[in-house]
C-alpha positions as CSV (number, residue, x, y, z in Angstrom):
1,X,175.2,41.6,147.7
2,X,174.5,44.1,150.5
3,X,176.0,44.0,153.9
4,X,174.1,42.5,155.9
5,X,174.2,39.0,153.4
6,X,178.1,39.2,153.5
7,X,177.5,39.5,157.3
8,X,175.3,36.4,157.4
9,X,177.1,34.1,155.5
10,X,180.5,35.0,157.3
11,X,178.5,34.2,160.9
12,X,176.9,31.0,159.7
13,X,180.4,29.4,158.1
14,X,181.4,29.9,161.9
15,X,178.4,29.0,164.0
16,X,178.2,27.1,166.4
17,X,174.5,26.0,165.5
18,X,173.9,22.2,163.7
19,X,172.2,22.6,160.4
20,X,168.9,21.4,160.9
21,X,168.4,19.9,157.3
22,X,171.5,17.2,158.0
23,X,170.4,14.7,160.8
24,X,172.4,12.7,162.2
25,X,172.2,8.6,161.2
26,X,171.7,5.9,164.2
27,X,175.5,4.8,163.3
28,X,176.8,8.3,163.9
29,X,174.9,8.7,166.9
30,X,176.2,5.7,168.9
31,X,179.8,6.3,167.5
32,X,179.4,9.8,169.1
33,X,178.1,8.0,172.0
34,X,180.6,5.4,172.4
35,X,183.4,8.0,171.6
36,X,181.8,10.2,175.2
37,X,181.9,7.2,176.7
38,X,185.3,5.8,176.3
39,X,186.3,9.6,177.2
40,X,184.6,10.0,180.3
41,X,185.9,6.3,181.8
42,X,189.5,7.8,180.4
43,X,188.8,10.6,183.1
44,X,187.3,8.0,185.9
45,X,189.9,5.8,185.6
46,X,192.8,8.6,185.9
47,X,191.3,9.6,188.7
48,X,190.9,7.1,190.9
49,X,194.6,5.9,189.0
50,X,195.7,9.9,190.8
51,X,194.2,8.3,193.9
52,X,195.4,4.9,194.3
53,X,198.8,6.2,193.6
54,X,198.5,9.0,196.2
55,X,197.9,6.2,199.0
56,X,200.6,4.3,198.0
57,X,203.4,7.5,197.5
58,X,202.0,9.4,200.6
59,X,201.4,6.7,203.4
């Protein structure tokens, strides 16, 4: 094994890239979407939580 190989596989195990031979399945894909979902209302609702409470504490 030459250099450059031991190189490869070392950069691959750590890459950032999706394997293109593994797609995704319809069931994985809305879990993935429902899990970006339920994040992102997470962040909505603390922030407008942040804002009510600001009102209330500051006025």
């Amino acid at each position: 094994m030459n250099r450059n190989t031991a190189r490869q596989r070392r950069f691959e195990k750590f890459s950032m890239t999706r394997n293109p031979q593994k797609r995704r399945t319809p069931e994985e894909i809305r879990a993935g979407n429902l899990r970006l979902g339920l994040i992102l209302l997470v962040i909505v609702a603390v922030f407008f939580l942040g804002a009510i409470i600001k009102q209330v504490w500051f006025s």
